[in-house]
Structure formats: C-alpha cells, structure tokens
C-alpha positions in Angstrom: 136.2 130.4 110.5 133.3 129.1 109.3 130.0 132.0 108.2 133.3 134.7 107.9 133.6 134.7 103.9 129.5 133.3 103.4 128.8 136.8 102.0 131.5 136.3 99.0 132.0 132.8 98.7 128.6 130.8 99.4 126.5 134.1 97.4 123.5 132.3 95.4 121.1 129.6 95.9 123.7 126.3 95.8 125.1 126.6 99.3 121.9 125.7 100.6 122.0 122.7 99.0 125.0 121.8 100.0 125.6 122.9 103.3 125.8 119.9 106.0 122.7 119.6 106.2 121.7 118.8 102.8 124.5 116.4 102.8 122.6 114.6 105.6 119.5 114.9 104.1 121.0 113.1 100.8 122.2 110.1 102.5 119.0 109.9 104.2 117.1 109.7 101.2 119.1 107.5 99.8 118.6 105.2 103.1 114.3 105.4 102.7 114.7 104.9 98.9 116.4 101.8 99.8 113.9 100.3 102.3 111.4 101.2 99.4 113.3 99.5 96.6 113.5 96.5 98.6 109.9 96.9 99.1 109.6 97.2 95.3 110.8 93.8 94.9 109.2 91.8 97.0 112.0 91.9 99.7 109.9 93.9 102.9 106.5 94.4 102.9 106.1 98.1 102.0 104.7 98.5 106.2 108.6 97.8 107.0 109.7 100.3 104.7 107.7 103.3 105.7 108.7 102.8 108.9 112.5 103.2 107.6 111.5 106.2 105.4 109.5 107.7 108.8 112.7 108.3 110.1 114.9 109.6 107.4 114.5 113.1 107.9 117.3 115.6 108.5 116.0 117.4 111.4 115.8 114.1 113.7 119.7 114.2 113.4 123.0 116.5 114.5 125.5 116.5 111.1 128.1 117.8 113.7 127.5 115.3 116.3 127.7 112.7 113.1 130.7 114.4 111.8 132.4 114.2 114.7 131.5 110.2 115.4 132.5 109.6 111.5 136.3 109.4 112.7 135.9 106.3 114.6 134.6 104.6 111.0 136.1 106.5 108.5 132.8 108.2 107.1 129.7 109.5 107.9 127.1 107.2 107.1 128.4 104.6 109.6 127.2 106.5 112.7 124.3 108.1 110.6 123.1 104.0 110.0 123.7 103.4 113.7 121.4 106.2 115.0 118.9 105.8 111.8 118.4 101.8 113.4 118.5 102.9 116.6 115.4 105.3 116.1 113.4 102.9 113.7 113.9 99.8 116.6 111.5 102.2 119.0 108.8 102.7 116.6 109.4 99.1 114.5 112.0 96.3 115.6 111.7 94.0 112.8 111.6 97.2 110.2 115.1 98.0 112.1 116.3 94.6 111.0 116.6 96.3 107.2 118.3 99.6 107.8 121.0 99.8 105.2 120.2 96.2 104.0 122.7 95.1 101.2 124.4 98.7 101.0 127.9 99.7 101.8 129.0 103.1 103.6 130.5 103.7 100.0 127.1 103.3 98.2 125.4 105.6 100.4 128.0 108.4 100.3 128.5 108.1 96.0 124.0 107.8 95.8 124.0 110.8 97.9 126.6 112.8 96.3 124.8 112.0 93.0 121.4 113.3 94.7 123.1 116.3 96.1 124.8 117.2 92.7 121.4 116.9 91.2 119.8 119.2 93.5 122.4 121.7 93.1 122.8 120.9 89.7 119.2 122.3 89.2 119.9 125.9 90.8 122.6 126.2 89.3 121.2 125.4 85.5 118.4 127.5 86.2 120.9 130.8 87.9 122.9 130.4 84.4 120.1 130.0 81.9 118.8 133.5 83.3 122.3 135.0 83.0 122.6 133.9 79.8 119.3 135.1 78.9 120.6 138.8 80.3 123.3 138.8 78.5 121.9 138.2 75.0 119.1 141.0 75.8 122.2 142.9 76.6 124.4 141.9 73.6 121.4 143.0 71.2 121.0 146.3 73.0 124.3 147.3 71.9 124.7 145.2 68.6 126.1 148.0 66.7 127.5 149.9 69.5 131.8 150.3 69.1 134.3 149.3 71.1 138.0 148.7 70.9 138.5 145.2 70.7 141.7 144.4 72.4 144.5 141.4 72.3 147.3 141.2 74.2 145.3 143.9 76.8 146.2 146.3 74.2 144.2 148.1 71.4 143.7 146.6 68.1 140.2 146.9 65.4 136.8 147.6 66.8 134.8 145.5 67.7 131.0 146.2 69.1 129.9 145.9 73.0 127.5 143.8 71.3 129.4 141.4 70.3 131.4 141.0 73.6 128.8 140.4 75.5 127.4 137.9 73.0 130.5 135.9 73.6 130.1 135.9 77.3 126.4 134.6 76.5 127.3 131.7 74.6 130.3 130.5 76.7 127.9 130.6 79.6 125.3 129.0 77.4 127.4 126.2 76.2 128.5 125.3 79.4 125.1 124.9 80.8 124.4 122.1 77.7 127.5 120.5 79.0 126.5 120.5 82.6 122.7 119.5 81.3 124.1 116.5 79.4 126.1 115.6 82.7 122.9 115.7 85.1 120.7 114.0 82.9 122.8 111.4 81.5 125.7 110.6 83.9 124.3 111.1 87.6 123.8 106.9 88.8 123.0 105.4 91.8 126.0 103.4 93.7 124.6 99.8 94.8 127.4 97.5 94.9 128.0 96.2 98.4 131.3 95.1 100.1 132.9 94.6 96.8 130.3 95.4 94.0 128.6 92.4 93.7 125.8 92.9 95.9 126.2 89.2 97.1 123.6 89.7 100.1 121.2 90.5 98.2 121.0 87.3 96.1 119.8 87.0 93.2 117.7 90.8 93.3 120.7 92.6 92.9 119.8 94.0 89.6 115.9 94.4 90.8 116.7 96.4 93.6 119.2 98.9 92.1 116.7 99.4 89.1 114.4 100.2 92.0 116.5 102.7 93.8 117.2 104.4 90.6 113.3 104.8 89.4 112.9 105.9 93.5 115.9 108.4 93.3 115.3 109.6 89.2 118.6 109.1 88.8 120.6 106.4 85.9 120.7 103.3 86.4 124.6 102.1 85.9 125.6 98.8 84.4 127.7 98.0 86.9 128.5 99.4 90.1 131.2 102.2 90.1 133.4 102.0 93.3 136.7 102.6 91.7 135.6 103.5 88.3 135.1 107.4 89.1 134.3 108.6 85.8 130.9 109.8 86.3 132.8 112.3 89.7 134.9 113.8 86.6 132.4 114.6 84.3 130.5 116.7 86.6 133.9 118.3 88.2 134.6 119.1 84.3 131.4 120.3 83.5 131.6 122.7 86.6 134.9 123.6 86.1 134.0 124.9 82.2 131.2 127.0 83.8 133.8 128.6 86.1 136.0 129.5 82.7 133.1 130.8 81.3 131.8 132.9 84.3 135.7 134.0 85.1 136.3 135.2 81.7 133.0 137.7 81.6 133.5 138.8 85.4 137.4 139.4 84.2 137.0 141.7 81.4 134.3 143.6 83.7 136.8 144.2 85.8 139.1 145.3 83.4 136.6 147.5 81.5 135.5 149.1 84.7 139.5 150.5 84.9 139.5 154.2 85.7 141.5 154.7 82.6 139.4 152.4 80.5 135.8 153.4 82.1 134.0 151.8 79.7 131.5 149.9 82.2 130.5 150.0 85.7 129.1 148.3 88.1 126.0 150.6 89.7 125.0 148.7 93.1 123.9 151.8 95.2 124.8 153.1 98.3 127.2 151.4 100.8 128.3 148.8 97.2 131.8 148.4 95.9 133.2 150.6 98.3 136.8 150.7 100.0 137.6 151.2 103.8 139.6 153.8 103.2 139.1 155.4 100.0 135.9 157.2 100.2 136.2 158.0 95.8 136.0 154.0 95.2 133.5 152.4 93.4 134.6 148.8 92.9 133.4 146.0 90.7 132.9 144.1 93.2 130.1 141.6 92.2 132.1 140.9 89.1 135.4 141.0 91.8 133.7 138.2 94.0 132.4 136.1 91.0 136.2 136.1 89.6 137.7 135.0 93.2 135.2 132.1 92.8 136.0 130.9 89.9 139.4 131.2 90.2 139.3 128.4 93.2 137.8 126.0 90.2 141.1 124.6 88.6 142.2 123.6 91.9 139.0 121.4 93.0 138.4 120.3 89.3 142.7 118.9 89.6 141.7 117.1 93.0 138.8 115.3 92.0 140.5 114.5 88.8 143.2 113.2 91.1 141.1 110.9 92.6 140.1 108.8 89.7 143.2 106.6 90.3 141.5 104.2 92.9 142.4 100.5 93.8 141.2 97.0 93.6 137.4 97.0 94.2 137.2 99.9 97.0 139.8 102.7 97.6 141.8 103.5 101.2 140.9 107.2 100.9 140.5 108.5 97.4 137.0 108.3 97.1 136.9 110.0 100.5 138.8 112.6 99.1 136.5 113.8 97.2 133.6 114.8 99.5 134.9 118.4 100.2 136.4 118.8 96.7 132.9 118.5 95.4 131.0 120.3 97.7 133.6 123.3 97.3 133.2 123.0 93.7 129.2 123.5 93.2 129.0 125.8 95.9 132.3 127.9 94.6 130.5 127.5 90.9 127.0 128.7 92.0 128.2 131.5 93.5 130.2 132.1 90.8 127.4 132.6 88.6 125.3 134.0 91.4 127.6 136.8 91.7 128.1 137.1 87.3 124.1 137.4 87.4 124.0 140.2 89.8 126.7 142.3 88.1 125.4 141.7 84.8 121.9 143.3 86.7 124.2 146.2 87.8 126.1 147.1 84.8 126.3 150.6 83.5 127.4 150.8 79.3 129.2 154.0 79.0 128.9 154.1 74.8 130.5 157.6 74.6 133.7 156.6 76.8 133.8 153.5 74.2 133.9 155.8 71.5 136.3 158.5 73.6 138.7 155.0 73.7 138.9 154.6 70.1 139.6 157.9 68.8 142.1 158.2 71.4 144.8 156.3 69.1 143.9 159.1 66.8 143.0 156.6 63.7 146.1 154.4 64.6 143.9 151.6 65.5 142.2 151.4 62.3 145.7 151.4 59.9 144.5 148.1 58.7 141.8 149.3 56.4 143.7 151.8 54.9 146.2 149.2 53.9 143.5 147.0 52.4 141.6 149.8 50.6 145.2 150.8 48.8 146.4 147.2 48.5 144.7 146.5 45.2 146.1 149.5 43.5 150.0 149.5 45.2 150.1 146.1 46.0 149.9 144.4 49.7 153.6 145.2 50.7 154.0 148.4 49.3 150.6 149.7 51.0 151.9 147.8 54.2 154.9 149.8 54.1 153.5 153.2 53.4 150.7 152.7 56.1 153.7 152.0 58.5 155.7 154.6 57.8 152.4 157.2 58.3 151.9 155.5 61.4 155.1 156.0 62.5 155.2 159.9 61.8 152.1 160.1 63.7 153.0 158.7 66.5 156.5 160.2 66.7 155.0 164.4 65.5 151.8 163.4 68.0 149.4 164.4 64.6 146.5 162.8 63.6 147.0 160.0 61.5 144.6 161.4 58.6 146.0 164.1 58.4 149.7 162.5 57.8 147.7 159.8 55.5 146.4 162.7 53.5 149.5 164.3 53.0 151.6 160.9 51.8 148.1 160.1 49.9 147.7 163.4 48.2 146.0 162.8 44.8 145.5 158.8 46.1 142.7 159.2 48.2 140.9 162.8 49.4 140.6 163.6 53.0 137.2 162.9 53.6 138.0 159.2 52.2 141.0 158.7 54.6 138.3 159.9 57.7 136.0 157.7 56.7 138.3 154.6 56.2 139.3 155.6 59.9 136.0 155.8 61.3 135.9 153.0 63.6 131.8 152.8 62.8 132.2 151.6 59.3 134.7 148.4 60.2 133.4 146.6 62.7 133.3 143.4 60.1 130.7 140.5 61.2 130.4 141.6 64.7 126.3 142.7 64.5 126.3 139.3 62.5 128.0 137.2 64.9 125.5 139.0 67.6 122.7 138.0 66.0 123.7 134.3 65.7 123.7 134.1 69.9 120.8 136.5 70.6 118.4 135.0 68.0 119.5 131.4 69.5 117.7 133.0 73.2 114.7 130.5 73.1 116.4 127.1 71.2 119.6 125.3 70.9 120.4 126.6 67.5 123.5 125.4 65.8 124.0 123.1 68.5 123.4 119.2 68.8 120.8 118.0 71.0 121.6 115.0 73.1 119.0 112.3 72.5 120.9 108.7 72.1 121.3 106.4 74.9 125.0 106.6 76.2 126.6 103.2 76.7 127.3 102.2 80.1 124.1 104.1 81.9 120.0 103.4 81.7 118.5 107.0 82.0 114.9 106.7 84.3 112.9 107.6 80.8 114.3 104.2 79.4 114.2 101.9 82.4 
C-alpha cells in the first residue's frame, strides 16, 4: 500500500530524505568517505579513492533490487558492496581491491543512519524554528486577548489566547534545543569492524575513523558503538519530545475548533477539511493529520528504546530492528510539524466567541476572585462558604451570579464592584507576562542554557 496515505503521513520536507533512496544514498556516502579516509592516511593514493567515490551515487543503483538481494545476507549493504565492487573493477581493478576496506555491514548501516538523521534532522530544525516563530507572532497578537482556560476539559479562570499559544511556542521551541543538542553533539560515525576493533586496519584505526568523521562532519566516538546504542535513543527521545510538543498544540486545535466551542478554525479554502458526506463540514484537518502523526511517536520511540539491549560485541537482530523504527520516526515527526506549521498558517481567532464562552457560565467561572477580594474582611472559609452557597443558587434559579452576589453582599460590596470582580478582563493574572517571556525570547535562547562543553565520550568536528 505503499503512496496510499503519502498525502497525510509523509506531508513536509523529511520524507525525501528518507525515502529508499536517500537511505541508499547514505550508505554510499559513507562508502566514498571511506575510500577517502583511507586516502587521508596514507592508505590508497587519493587516484584509488576517486575512483571509489565515482561510483557512489544513488542513481547507478536499484534500492528495490538491493532490498530484495539483502535477505540472502541479512542487510542491505552486503549486496550494495557487491555491486559498488563490481562497478569500480570496470573502470579501476586495483581501486576495486578497497571497496568497504576495514568496515563491517554494521558500520555502514549505523554511519549512514547517522548521515540520514542528520539530513533530516536539518529540515526538520529548520520546519520547527519557523513554527515556532509563528506562533510567538501569534501569541503576541492576542497577548491580552481572553479565553477560558480549561482543566479537566472543563471551564475554570481565564486565561488569554495569548498565552496558550505562547505555551505551544515554547514546547516546540525547547524541543528543537533538545533535538539541536542531539545532532550536533551525539550523531558519530560507526568504524569498528568484525568486532570493534578494527584489527584489519592495523595500527590506523584511530587515523582513519578521525578521517571518516572530518569527511562525514559528524563526531568522532571514543570507541566504536555496535552494541552500545545510546546515541539511537537520544535522537528517538529527542524526536519523540517534538511529537508531544506538536501533538499537544494540534490537540487543543482540534478541540477548540468544536462546534460548541468555536473558538478557532482552521480556513484552508475550497475543497479543505471537508467530509464525503456532510457537505456543512469544515474539519481541522491539518491540525487532525499532524495529531495522527504524532500519535504513532510513543510506539517507534518504545521500539528503538527496545533495542538498546544488544549482545556481546554485535547483535542477532536488534540493531536491525531499528532501521524502519527510525525512519518511521523522522518521517512521522516531520510531518508532524509539517502539518502543525500549515494549520498554524490557516488558523482563524474567533476573539468574540472566546468572550461569548466565558460569560456563558454567567460569572461562575470567575467565583474565585470574589472569594479573595472578601477573604480579608470575613475570613478565607467563611467567604469560601458564602461564594459557594451563591454559586449554588445560581446555578440551581438559572440567575446571573451578580446579581445573587449582590443580593447576599448587600451593603458588602455594590453591584458595579461584584461585575467588575466578574469580568473575566481584569483577572487574567500573569498571563500577558508569561507571553512576553516566550515572544521577546523569538531571536535568542533566553532563560535557557546554551550547550558549549565537550560531552564525554564523543569529539565534535570543531574539536578534532
């Protein structure tokens, strides 16, 4: 069934990246970057090596026919080596002699995966900076602008639009540091050989992973990590957080888009968010699709987690478990966002239907101040219980809670200061406050740490 559910779950710029043939691309790469670290060190003359990298390119090669002739082995990059030898022996015999020298299938599959999370990585950083950047411009539209905040999915105080969508901003915003510190820290080249210790290689081990790492721009590991999978659940956590992040905003669009709640909307145009056979509907639906993806995230993020349990110095089958986990994961997350960024471009703020919302409860909602404004003169108890009571008889007599409040508060507090202590306008707290903390952050890192030290266990390229 592959291409039938493209449209919804590969939206965005990251399935391209990931698709088969940017897999096969990877471990190309990784092949010529090789043959030129070896040249790096002495090991082939740099002639040799070109003739390598001359035929490391994607579009000599069939990833199906591959794919299919990876059962016989186990993976892909057996057949890939065979045909990639095969092709430099017509053009340079002795340069064929060095195809894949010192490398294991398992080096060239992890280096690749690396590459291809970096790739992708990169759209997907640059997709969620600009939604981010959306959001705050949205947040400070509506700093001031009220809203019924809600817990439980039920009315409680006001809180501002504003504010919402400043929360959705820097949830989205923090995950992209995380995912940041995860592609330019923790992304390492796999050189290791049969059993990590890169014994046909001699004594230029070392030299020649250095080399592929400066080649690749990727870290430089202490060791080789065969079994040691760490650096697989970083970047499955870091993507996973970005899916909370994107499936909380895309789920409280949805909910606010209710036709009892109506407080946003997605506009898309003609022909978007329709129904097949109810011709009234105007769905969510880019905010619908982005949710669906993210909701696939726990499940990827749990089996690549999984697969950190691995045995002895190479694993029987968990570290080829997690080649479609992976994928699924940075194309389900750049969609997600994909899909986040074009609702977010689509949304409609329907301020007076926010407004309609809160003075629906007729005051109810705002019972808290009253009981704080009285506290000091009746005491916290006694104002609790006389608060209750009123809110009680208005909801039971279907009155307006000021004017029950101005009847039990006759001589207490005059009319006009019981509307006023109900107006949701005047107790919306720190919210513009709060706002301004994220939308004033929109060009720096404010009131976050930046990551400068050197993390043990990896070189970065700017210290090699």
């Amino acid at each position: 069934m592959t291409g039938l559910f493209d449209g919804v779950f590969d939206h965005g710029p990251v399935a391209g990246l990931t698709d088969g043939t940017a897999w096969l691309q990877a471990l190309l790469d990784v092949e010529a970057a090789l043959a030129r670290a070896l040249a790096d060190t002495g090991s082939l003359s740099a002639e040799r090596a070109e003739s390598i990298a001359a035929a490391c390119a994607a579009d000599l090669y069939d990833p199906t026919d591959l794919g299919r002739a990876a059962a016989g082995g186990g993976n892909p990059v057996i057949p890939l080596v065979g045909e990639l030898t095969a092709r430099v022996r017509e053009t340079d015999p002795d340069a064929a002699r060095h195809v894949h020298r010192g490398a294991t299938s398992q080096d060239v599959m992890d280096t690749g995966a690396m590459l291809l999370a970096q790739r992708a990585g990169g759209a997907l950083r640059s997709d969620l900076r600009v939604l981010a950047d959306h959001l705050r411009d949205l947040a400070g539209t509506h700093r001031t602008t009220p809203m019924p905040g809600r817990t439980l999915l039920q009315q409680a105080l006001p809180t501002t639009f504003g504010a919402v969508a400043a929360g959705w901003a820097n949830g989205l915003s923090e995950a992209a540091d995380q995912l940041d510190h995860v592609l330019s820290r923790h992304l390492a080249v796999q050189l290791g050989g049969a059993v990590g210790t890169l014994a046909s290689l001699g004594q230029d081990g070392p030299a020649v992973t250095a080399a592929l790492a400066a080649r690749l721009r990727l870290a430089e590991p202490v060791l080789p990590w065969h079994t040691e999978r760490g650096r697989i659940a970083e970047l499955a956590a870091a993507l996973g957080r970005i899916c909370g992040a994107v499936g909380t905003a895309a789920q409280d669009i949805v909910l606010l888009a209710q036709t009892e709640v109506g407080e946003l909307a997605e506009e898309g145009g003609p022909g978007v968010g329709g129904s097949s056979t109810m011709p009234h509907k105007r769905n969510p639906v880019a905010a619908v699709s982005a949710l669906a993806c993210a909701r696939q995230a726990p499940g990827l993020v749990a089996n690549l987690f999984a697969a950190q349990i691995q045995e002895h110095q190479r694993a029987a089958g968990s570290w080829h478990a997690e080649w479609l986990p992976l994928t699924d994961l940075l194309r389900r997350t750049g969609a997600a966002v994909a899909w986040l960024r074009t609702s977010a471009a689509r949304l409609h703020v329907d301020t007076e239907r926010m407004r309609a919302n809160l003075d629906a409860t007729g005051g109810l909602a705002l019972s808290e101040r009253v009981t704080t404004d009285l506290a000091p003169e009746l005491g916290r108890m006694d104002a609790h219980r006389l608060v209750t009571d009123a809110c009680r008889e208005a909801v039971g007599s279907g009155r307006n809670l000021v004017e029950v409040l101005a009847e039990r508060l006759d001589g207490v507090r005059t009319r006009e200061r019981i509307r006023d202590l109900l107006d949701p306008a005047g107790y919306l707290g720190s919210a513009p406050a709060f706002t301004d903390r994220v939308t004033g952050a929109k060009t720096g890192r404010t009131g976050r740490a930046e990551h400068t030290d050197s993390e043990e266990g990896v070189r970065t390229p700017d210290e090699r």
